[in-house]
C-alpha positions in Angstrom: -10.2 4.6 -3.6 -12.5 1.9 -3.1 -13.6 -0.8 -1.1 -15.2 -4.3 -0.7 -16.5 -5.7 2.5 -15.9 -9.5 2.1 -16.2 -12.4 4.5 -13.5 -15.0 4.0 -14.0 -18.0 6.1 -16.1 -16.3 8.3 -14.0 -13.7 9.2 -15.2 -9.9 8.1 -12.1 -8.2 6.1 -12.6 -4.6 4.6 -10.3 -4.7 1.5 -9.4 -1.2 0.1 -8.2 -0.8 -3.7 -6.5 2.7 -3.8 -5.0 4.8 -6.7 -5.0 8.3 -5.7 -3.8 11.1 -8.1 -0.1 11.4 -9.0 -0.5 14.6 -10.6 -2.1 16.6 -8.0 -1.1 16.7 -4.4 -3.7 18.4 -3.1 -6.5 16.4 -4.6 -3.9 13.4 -3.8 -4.4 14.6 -0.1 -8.2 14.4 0.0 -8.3 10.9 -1.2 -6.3 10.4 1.8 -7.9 12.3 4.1 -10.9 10.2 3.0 -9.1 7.2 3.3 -8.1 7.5 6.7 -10.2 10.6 8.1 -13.2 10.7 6.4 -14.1 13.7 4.1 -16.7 16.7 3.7 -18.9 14.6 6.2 -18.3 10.9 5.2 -17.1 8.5 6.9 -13.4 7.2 6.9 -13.0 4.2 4.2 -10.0 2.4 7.0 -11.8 1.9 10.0 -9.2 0.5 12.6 -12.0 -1.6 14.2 -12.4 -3.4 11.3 -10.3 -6.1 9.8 -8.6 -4.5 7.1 -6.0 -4.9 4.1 -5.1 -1.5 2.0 -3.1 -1.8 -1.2 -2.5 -0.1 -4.2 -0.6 2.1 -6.3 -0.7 4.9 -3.3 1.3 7.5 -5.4 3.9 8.4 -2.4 7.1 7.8 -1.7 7.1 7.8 2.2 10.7 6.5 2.7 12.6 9.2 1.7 13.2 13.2 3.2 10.5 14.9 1.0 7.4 14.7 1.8 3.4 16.7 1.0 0.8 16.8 2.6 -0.8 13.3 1.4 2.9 11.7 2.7 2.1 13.4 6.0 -1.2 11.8 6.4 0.3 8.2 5.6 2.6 8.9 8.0 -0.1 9.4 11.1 -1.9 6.2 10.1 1.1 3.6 8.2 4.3 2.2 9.7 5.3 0.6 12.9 3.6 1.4 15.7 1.3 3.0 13.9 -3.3 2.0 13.0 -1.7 0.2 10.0 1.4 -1.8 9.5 3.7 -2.5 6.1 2.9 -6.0 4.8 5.2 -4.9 1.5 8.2 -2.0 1.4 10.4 -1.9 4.6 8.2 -5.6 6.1 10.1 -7.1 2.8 13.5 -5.4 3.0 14.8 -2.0 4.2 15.6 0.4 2.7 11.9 -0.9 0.2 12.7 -1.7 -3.1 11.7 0.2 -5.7 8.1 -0.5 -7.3 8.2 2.6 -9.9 10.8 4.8 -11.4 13.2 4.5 -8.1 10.8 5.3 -5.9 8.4 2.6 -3.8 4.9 4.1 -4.1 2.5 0.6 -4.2 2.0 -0.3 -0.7 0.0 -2.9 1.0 -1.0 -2.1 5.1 -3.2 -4.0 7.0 -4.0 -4.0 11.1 -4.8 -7.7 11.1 -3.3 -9.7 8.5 0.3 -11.6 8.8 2.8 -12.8 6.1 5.1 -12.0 3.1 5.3 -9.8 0.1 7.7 -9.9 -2.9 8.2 -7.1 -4.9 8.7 -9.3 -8.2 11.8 -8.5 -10.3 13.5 -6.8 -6.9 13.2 -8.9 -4.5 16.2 -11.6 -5.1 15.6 -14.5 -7.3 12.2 -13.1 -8.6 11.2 -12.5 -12.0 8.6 -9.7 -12.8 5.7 -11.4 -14.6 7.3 -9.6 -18.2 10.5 -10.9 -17.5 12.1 -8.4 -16.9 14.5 -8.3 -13.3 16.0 -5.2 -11.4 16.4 -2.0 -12.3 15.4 -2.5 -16.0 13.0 -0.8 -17.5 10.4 -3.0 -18.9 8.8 -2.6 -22.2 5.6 -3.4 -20.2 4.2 -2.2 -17.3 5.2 0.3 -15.4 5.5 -0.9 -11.9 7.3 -3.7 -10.6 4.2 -6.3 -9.0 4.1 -7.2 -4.9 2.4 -10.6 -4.3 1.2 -11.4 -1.2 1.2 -14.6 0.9 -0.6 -13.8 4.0 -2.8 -15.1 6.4 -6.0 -13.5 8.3 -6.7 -13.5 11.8 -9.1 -12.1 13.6 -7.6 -8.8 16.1 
């Protein structure tokens, strides 16, 4: 997880690039804890005063029954209602389309920005940039792509 302070047209936008860990919930968790909570002493990454935008390959499903520890934590801090809302997932179409292997684990949140996402190759009349469309498994990358049109306002 990582992040860049930018300042687009004079307005301040935290932008956070996270991948945490697929294989290991618990260190999954920490990454989010340090995300949202701040960890072992350091600040949190997503401060809600801030103008920020969150995406990434988050490694959690949070639309279905199961859920971990790291799924718990999104819960507190993304969906409706909530510090962050869904730009991509359930804002594009509910139940989310799939971005990996049936499940939709790339997200992108924000608590200031507005628009549209396409998850490429799902959403309707949208080709994945291999070519591929729906529920076919491409020969290239893993993950079905979200692109973002969105627009920033200050809060």
């Amino acid at each position: 997880i990582f992040a860049v302070d930018a300042e687009i047209r004079g307005l301040p936008v935290r932008i956070v690039n996270a991948h945490p860990s697929a294989s290991n919930r618990q260190c999954r968790t920490e990454q989010l804890q340090g995300l949202f909570q701040g960890y072992q002493g350091a600040p949190p990454v997503a401060d809600p005063k801030r103008n920020m935008l969150i995406m990434g390959d988050l490694n959690l499903h949070p639309f279905s029954d199961f859920t971990d520890s790291s799924i718990e934590i999104w819960r507190v801090f993304a969906g409706e209602g909530k510090d962050y809302y869904y730009l991509s997932g359930p804002a594009e179409h509910d139940p989310p389309f799939p971005t990996n292997a049936g499940r939709t684990i790339d997200h992108v949140i924000s608590n200031f920005a507005t628009g549209k996402c396409l998850t490429l190759g799902r959403a309707p009349q949208t080709p994945r940039f291999d070519g591929t469309h729906g529920d076919t498994d491409p020969a290239g990358t893993d993950h079905s792509p979200i692109v973002c049109e969105l627009r920033f306002q200050a809060k």
